[in-house]
PDB file of N, CA, C and O in Angstrom:
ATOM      1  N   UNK A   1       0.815  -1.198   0.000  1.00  0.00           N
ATOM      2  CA  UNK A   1       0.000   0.000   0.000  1.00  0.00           C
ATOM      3  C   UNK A   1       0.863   1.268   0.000  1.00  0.00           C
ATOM      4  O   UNK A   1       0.407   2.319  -0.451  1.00  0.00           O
ATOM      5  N   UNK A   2       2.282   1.171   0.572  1.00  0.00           N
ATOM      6  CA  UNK A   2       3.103   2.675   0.669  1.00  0.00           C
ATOM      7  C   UNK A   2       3.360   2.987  -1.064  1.00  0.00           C
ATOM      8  O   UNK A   2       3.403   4.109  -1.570  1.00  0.00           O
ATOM      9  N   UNK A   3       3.509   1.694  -1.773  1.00  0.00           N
ATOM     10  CA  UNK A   3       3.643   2.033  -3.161  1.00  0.00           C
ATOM     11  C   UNK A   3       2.409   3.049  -3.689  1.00  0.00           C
ATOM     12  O   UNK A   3       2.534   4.248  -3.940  1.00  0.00           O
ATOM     13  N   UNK A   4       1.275   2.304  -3.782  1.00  0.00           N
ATOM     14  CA  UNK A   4       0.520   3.018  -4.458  1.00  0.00           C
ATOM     15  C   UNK A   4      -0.175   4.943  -3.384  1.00  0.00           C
ATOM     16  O   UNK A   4      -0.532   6.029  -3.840  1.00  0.00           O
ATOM     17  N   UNK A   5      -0.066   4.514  -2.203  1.00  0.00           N
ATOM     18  CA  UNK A   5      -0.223   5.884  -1.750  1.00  0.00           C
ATOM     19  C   UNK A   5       1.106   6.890  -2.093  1.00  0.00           C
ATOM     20  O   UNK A   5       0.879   8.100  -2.121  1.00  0.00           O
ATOM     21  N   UNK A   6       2.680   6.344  -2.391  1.00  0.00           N
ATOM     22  CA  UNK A   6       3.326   6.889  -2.744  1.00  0.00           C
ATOM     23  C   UNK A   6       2.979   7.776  -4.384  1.00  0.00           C
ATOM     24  O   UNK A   6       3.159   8.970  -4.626  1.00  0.00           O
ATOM     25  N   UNK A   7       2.608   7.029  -5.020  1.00  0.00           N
ATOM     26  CA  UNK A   7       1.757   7.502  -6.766  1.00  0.00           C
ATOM     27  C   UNK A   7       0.790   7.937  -6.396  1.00  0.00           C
ATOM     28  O   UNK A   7       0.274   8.492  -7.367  1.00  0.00           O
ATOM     29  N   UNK A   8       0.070   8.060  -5.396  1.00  0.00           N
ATOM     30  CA  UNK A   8      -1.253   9.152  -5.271  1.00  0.00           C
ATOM     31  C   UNK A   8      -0.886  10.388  -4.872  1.00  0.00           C
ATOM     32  O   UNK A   8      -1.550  11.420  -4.973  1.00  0.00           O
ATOM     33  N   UNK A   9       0.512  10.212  -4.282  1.00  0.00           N
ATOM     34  CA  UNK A   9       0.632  11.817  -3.665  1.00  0.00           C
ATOM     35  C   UNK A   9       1.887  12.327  -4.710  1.00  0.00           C
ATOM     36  O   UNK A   9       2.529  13.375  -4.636  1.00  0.00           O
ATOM     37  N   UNK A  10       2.018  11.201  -5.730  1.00  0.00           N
ATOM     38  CA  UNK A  10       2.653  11.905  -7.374  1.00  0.00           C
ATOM     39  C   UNK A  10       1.682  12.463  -8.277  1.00  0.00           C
ATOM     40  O   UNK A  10       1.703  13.436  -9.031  1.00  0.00           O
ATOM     41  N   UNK A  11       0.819  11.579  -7.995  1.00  0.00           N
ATOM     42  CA  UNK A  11      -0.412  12.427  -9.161  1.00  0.00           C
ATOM     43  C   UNK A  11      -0.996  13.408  -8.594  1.00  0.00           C
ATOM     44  O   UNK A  11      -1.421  14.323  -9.300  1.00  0.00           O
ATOM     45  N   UNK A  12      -1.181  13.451  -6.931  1.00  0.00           N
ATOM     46  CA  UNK A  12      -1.505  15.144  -6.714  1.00  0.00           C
ATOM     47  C   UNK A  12      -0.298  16.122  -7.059  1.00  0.00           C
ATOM     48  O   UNK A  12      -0.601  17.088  -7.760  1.00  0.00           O
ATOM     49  N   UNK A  13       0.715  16.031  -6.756  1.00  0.00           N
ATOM     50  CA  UNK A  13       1.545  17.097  -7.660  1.00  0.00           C
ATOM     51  C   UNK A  13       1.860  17.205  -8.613  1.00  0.00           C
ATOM     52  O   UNK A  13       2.854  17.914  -8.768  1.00  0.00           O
ATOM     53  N   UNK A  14       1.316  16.671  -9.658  1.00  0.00           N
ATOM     54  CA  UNK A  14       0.680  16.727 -10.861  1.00  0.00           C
ATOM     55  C   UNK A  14       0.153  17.800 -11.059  1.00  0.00           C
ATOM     56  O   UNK A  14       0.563  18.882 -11.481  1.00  0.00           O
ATOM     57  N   UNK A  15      -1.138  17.293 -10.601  1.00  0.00           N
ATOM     58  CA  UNK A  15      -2.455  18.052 -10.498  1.00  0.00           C
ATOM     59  C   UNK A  15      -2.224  19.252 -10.425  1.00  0.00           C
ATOM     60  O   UNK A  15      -2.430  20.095 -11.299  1.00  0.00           O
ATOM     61  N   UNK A  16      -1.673  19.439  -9.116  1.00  0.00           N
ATOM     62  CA  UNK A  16      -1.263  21.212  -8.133  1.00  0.00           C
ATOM     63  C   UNK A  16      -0.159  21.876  -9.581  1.00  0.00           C
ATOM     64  O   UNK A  16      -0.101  23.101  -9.681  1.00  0.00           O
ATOM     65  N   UNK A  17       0.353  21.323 -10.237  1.00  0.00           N
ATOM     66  CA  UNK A  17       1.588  21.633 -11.047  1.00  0.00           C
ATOM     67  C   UNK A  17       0.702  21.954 -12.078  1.00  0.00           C
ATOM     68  O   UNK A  17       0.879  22.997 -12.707  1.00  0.00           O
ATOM     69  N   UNK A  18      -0.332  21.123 -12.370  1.00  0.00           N
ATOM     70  CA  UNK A  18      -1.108  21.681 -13.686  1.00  0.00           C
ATOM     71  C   UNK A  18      -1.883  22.933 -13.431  1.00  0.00           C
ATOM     72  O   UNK A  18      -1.907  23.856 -14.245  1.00  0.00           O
ATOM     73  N   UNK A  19      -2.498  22.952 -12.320  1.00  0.00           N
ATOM     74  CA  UNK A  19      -2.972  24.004 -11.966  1.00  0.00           C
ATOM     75  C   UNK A  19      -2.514  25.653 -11.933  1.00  0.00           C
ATOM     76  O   UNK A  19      -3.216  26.655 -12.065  1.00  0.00           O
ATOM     77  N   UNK A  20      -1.285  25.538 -11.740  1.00  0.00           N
ATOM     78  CA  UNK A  20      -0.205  26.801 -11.677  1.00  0.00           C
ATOM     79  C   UNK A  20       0.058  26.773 -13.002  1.00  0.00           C
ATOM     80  O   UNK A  20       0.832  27.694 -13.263  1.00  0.00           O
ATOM     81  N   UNK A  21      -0.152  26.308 -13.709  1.00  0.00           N
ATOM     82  CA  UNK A  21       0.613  25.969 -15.272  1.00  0.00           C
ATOM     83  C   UNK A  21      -0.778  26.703 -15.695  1.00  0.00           C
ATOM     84  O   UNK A  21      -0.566  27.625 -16.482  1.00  0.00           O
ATOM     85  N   UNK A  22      -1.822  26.563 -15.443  1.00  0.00           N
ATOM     86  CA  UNK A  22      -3.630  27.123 -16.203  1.00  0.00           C
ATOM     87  C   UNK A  22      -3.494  28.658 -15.675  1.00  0.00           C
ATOM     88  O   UNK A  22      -3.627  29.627 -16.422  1.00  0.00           O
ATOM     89  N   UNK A  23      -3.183  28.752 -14.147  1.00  0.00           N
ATOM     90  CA  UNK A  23      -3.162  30.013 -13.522  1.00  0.00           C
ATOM     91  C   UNK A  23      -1.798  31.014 -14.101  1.00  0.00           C
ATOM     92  O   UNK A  23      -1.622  32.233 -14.083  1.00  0.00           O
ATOM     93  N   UNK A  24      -1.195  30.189 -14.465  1.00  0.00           N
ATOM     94  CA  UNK A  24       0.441  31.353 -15.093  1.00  0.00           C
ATOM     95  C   UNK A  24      -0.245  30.978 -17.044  1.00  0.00           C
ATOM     96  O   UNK A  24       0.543  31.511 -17.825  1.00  0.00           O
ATOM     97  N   UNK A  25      -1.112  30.440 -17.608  1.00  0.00           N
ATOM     98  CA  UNK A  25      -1.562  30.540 -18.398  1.00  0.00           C
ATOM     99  C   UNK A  25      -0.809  29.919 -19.562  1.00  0.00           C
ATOM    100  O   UNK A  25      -1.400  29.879 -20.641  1.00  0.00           O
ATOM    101  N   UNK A  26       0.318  29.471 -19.484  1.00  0.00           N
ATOM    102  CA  UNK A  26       1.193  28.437 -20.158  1.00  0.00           C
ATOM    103  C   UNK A  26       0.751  27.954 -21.674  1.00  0.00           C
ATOM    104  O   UNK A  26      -0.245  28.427 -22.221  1.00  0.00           O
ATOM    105  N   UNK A  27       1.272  27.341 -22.059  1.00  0.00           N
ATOM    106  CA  UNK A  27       1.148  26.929 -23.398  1.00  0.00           C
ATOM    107  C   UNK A  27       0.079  25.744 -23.055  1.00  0.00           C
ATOM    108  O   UNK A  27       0.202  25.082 -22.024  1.00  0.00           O
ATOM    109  N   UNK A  28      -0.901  25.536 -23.921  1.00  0.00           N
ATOM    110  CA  UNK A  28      -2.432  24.303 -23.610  1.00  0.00           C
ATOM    111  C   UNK A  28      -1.750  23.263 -24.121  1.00  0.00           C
ATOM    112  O   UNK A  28      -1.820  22.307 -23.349  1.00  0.00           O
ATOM    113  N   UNK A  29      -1.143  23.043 -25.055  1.00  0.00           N
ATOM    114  CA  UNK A  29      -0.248  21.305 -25.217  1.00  0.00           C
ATOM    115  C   UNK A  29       0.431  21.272 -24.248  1.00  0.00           C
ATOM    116  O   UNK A  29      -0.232  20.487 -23.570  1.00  0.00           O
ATOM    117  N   UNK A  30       1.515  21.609 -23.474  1.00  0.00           N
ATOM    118  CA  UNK A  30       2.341  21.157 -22.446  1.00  0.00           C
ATOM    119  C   UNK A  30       1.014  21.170 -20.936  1.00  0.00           C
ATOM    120  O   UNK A  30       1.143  20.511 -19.904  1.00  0.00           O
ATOM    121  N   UNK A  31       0.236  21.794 -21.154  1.00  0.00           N
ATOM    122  CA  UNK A  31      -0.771  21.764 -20.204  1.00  0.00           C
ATOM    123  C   UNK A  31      -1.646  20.178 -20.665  1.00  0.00           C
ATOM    124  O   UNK A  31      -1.636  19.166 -19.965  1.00  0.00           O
ATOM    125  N   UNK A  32      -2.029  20.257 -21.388  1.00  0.00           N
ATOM    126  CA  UNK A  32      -2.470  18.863 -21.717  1.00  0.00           C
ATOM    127  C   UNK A  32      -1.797  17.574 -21.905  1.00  0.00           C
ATOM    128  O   UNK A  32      -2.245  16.429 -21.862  1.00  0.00           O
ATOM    129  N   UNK A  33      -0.435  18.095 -22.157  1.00  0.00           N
ATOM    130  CA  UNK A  33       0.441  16.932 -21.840  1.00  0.00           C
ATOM    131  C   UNK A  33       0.524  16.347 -20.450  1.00  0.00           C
ATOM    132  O   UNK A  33       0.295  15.165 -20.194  1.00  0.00           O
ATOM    133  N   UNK A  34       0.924  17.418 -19.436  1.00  0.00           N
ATOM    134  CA  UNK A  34       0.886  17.344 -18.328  1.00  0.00           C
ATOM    135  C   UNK A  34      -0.666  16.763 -17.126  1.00  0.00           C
ATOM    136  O   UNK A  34      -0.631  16.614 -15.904  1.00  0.00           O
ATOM    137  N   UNK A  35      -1.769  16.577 -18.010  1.00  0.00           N
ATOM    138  CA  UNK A  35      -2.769  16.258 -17.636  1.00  0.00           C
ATOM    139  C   UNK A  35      -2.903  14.578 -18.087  1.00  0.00           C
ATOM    140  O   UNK A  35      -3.549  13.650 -17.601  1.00  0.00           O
ATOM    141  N   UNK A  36      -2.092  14.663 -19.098  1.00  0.00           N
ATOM    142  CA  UNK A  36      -2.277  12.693 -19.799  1.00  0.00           C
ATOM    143  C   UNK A  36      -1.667  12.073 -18.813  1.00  0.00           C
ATOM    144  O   UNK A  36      -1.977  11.047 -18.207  1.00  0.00           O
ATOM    145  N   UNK A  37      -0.334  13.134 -18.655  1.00  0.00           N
ATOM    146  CA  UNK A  37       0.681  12.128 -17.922  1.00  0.00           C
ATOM    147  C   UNK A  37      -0.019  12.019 -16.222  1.00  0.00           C
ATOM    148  O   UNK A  37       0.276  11.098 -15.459  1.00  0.00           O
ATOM    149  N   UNK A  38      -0.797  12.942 -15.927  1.00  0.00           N
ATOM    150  CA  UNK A  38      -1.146  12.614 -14.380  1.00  0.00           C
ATOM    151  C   UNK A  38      -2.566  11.625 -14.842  1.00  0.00           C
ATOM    152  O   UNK A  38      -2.875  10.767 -14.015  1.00  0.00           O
ATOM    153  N   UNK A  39      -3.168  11.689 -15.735  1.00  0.00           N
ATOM    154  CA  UNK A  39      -4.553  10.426 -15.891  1.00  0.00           C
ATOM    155  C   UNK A  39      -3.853   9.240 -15.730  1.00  0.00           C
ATOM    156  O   UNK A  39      -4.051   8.558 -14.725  1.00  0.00           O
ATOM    157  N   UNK A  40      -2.974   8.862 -16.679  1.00  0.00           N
ATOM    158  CA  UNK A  40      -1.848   7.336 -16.964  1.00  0.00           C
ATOM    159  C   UNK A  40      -1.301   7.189 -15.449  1.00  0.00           C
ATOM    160  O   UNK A  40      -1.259   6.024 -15.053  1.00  0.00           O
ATOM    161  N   UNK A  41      -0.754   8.468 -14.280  1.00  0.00           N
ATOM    162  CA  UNK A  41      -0.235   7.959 -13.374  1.00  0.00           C
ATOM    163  C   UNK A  41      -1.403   7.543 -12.660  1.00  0.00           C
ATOM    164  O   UNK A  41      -1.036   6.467 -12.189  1.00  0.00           O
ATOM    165  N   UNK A  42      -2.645   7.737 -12.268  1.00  0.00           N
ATOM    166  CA  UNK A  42      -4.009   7.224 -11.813  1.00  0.00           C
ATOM    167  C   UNK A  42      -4.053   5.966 -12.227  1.00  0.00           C
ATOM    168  O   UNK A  42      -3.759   4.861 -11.771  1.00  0.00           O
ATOM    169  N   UNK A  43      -4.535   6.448 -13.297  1.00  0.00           N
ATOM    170  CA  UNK A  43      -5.109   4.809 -13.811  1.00  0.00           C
ATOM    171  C   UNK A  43      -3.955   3.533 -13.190  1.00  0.00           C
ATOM    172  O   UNK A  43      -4.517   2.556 -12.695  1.00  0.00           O
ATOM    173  N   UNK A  44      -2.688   3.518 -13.200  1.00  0.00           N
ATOM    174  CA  UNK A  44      -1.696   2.596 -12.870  1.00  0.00           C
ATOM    175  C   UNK A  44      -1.785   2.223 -11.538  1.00  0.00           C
ATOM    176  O   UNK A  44      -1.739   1.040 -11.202  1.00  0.00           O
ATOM    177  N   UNK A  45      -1.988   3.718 -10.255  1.00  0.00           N
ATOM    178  CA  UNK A  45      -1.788   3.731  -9.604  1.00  0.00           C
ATOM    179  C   UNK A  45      -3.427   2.301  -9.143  1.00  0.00           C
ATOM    180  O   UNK A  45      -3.414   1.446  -8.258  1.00  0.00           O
ATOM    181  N   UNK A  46      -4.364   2.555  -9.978  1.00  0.00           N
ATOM    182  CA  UNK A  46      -5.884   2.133  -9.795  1.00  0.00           C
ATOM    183  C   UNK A  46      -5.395   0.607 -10.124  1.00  0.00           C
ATOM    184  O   UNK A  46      -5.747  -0.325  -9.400  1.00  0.00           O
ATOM    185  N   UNK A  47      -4.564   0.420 -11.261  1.00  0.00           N
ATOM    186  CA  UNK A  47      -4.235  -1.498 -11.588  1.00  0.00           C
ATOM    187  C   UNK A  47      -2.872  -1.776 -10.204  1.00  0.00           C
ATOM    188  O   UNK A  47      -2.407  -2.901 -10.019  1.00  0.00           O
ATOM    189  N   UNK A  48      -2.577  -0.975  -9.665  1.00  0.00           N
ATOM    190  CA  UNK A  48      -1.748  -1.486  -8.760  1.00  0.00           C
ATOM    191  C   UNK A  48      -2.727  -2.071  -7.945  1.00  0.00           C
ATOM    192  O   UNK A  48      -2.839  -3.295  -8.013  1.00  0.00           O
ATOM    193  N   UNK A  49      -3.564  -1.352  -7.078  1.00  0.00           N
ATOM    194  CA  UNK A  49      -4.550  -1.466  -6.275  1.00  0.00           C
ATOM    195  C   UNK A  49      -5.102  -2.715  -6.623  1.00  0.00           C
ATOM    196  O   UNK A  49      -4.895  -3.733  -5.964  1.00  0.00           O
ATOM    197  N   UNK A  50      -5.766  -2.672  -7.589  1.00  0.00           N
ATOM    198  CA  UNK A  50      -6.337  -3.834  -8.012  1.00  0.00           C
ATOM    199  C   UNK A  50      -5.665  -5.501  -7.965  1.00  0.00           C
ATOM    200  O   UNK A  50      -6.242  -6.470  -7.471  1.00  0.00           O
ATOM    201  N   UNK A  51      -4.441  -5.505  -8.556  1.00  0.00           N
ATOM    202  CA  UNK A  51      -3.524  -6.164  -8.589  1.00  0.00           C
ATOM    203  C   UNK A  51      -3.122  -6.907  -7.478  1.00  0.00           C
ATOM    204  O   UNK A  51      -2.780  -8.087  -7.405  1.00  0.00           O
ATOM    205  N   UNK A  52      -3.219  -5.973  -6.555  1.00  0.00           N
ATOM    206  CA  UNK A  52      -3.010  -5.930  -4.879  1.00  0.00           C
ATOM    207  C   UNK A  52      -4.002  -6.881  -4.337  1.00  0.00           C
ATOM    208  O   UNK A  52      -3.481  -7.962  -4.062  1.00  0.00           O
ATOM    209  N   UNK A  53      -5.040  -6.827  -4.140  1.00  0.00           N
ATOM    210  CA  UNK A  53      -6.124  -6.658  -3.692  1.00  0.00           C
ATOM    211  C   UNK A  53      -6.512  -8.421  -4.297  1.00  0.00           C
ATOM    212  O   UNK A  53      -6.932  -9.450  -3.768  1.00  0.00           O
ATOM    213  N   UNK A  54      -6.170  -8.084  -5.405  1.00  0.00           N
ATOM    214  CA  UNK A  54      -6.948 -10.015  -6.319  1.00  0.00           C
ATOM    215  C   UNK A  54      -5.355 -10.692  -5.847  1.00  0.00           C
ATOM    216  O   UNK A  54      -5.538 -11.903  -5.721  1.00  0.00           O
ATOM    217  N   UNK A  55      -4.168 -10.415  -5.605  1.00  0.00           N
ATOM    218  CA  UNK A  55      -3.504 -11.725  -4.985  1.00  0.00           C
ATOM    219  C   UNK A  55      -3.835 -11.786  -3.558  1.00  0.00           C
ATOM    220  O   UNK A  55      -3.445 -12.897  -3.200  1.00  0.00           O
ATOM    221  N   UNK A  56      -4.453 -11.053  -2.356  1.00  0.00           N
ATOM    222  CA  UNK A  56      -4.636 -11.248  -1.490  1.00  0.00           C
ATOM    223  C   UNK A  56      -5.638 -12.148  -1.903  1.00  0.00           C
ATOM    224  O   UNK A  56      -5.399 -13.356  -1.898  1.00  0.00           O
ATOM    225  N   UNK A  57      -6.848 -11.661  -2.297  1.00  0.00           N
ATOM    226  CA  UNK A  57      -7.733 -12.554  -2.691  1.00  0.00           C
ATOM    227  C   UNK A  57      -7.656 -14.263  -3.001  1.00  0.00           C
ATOM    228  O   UNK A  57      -8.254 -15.168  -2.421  1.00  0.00           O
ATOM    229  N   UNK A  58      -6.617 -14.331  -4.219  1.00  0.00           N
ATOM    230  CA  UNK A  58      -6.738 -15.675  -4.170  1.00  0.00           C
ATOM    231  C   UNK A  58      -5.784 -16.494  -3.597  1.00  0.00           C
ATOM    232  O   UNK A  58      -5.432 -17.581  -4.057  1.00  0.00           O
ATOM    233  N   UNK A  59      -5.336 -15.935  -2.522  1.00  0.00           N
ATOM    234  CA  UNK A  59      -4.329 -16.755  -1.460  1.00  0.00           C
ATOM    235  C   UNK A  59      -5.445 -17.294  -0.993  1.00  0.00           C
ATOM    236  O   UNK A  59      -6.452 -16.591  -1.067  1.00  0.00           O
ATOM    237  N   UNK A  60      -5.540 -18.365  -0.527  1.00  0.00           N
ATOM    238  CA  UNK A  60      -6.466 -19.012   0.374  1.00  0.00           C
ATOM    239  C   UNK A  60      -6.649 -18.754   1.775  1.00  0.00           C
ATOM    240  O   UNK A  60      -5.676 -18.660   2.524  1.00  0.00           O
ATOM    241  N   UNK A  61      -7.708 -18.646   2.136  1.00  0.00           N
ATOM    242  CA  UNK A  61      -7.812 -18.445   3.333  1.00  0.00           C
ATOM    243  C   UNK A  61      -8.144 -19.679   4.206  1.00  0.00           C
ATOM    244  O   UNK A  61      -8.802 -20.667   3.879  1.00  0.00           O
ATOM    245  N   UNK A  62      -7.423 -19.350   5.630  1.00  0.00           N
ATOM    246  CA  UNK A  62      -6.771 -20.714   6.388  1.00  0.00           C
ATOM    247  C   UNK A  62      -8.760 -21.446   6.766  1.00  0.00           C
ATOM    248  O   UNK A  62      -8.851 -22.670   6.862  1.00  0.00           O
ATOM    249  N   UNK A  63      -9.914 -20.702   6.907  1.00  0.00           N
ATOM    250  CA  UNK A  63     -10.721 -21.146   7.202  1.00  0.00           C
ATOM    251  C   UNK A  63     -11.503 -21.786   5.707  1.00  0.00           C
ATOM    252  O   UNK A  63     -12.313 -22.711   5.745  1.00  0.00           O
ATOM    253  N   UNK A  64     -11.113 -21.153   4.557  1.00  0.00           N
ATOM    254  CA  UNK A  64     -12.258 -22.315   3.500  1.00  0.00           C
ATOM    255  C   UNK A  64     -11.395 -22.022   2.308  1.00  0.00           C
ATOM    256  O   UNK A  64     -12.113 -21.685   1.367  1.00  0.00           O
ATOM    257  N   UNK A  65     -10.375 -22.026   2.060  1.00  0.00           N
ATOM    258  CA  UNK A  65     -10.214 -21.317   0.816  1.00  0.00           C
ATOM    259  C   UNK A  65     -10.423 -20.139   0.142  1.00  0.00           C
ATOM    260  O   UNK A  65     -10.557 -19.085   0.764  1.00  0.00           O
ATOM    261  N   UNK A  66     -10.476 -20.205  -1.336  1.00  0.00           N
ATOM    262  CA  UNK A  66     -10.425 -18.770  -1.705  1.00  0.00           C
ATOM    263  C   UNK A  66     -11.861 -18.100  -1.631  1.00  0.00           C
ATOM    264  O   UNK A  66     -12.844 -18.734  -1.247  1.00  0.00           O
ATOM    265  N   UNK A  67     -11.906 -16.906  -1.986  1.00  0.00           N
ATOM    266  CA  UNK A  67     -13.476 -16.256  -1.837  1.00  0.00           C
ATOM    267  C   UNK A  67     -13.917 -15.719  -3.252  1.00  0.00           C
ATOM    268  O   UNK A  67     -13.833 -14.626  -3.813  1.00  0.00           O
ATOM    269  N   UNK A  68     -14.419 -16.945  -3.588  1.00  0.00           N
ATOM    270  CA  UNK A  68     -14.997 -16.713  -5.171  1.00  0.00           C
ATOM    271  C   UNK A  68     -15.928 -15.433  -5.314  1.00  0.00           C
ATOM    272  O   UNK A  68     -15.710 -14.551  -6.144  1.00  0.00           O
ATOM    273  N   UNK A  69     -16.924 -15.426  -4.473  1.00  0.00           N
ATOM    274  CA  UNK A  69     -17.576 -14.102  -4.692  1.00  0.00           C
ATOM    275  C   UNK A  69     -17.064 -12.854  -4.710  1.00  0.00           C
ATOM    276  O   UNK A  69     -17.577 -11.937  -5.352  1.00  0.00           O
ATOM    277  N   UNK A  70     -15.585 -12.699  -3.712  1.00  0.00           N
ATOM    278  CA  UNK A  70     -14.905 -11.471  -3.645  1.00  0.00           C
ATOM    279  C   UNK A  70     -14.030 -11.271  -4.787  1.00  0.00           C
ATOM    280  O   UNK A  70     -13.654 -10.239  -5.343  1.00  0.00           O
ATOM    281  N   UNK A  71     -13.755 -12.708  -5.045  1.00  0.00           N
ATOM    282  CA  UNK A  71     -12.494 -12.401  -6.643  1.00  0.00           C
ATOM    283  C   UNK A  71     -13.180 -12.052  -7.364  1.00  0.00           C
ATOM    284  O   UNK A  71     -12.848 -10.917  -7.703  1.00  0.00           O
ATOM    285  N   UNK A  72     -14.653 -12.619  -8.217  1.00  0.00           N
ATOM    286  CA  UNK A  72     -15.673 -12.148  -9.315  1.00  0.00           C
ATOM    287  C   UNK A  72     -16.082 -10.396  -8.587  1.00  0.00           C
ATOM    288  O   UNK A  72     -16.771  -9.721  -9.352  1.00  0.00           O
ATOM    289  N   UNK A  73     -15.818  -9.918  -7.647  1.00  0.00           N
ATOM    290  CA  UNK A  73     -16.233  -8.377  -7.563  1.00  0.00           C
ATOM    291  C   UNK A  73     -15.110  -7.587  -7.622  1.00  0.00           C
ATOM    292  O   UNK A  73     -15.250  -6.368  -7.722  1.00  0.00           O
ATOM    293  N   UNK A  74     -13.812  -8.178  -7.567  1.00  0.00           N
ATOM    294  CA  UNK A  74     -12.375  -7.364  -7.872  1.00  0.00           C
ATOM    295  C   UNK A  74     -12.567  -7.360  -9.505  1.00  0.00           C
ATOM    296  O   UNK A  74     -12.449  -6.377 -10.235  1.00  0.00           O
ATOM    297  N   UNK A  75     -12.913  -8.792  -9.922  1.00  0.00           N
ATOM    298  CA  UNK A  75     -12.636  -9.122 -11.496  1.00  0.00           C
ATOM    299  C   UNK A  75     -13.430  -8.274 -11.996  1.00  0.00           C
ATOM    300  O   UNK A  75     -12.889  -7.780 -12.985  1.00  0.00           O
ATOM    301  N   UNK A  76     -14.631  -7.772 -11.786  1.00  0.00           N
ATOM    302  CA  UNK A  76     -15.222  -6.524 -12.016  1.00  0.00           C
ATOM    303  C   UNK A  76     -15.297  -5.301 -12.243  1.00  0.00           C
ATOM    304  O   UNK A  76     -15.984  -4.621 -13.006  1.00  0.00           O
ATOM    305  N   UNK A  77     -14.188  -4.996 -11.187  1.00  0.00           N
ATOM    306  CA  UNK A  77     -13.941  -3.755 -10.816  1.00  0.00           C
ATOM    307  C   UNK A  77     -12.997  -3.342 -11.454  1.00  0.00           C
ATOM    308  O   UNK A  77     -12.825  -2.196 -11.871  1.00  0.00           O
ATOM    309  N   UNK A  78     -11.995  -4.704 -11.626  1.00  0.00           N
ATOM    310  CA  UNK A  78     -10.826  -4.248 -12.398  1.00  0.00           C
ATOM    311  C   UNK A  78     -10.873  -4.156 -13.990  1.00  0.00           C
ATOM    312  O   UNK A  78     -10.120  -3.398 -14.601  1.00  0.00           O
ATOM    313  N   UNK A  79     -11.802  -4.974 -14.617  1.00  0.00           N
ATOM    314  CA  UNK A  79     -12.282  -4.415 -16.047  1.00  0.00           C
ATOM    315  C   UNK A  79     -12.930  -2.973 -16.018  1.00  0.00           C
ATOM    316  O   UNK A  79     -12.983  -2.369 -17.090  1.00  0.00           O
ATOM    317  N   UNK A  80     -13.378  -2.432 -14.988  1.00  0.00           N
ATOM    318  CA  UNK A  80     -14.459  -1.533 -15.077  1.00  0.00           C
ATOM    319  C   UNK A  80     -13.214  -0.239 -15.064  1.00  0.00           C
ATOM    320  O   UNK A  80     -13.444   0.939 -15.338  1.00  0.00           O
ATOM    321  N   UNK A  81     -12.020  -0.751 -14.717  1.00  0.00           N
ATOM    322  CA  UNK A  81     -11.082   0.693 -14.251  1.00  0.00           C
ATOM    323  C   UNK A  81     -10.364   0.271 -15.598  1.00  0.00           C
ATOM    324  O   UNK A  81      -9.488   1.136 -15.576  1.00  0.00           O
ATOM    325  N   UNK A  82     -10.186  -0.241 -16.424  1.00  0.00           N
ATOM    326  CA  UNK A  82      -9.599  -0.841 -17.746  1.00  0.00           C
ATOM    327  C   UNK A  82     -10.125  -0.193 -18.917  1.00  0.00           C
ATOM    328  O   UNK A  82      -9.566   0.242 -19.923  1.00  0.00           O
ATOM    329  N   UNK A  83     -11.419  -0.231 -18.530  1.00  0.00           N
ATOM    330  CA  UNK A  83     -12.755   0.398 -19.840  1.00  0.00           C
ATOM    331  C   UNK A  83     -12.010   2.049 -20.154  1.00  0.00           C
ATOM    332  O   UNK A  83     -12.541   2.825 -20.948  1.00  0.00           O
TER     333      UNK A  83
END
């Protein structure tokens, strides 16, 4: 988890960086560049998470095994952040 909260508090200074870049009025391609590159660091930061989350998942758990219903709602979630 320090990984991906580490890339959340990269893509907020992103953000804050794009923002000063709209407010000092900058050139709109390097402004829009600078907006792809903080979406792509999200989205990654969102398949880390995910990633995370479905190997906990299908480790087995010591009382029944894996939790089919919880993997089919990651497997979900994680096409849905893919789309």
């Amino acid at each position: 988890m320090d990984d991906i909260l580490g890339r959340l508090r990269r893509v907020e200074g992103q953000i804050r960086a794009v923002q000063r870049m709209i407010v000092e009025r900058r050139d709109c391609h390097l402004i829009a560049q600078q907006m792809t590159a903080a979406r792509v660091a999200l989205e990654r930061a969102g398949v880390k998470l995910m990633a995370t989350s479905m190997a906990d998942c299908i480790r087995p758990k010591a009382e029944g095994g894996v939790d089919r219903s919880e993997l089919g709602r990651l497997t979900d979630t994680f096409m849905k952040l893919l789309s």
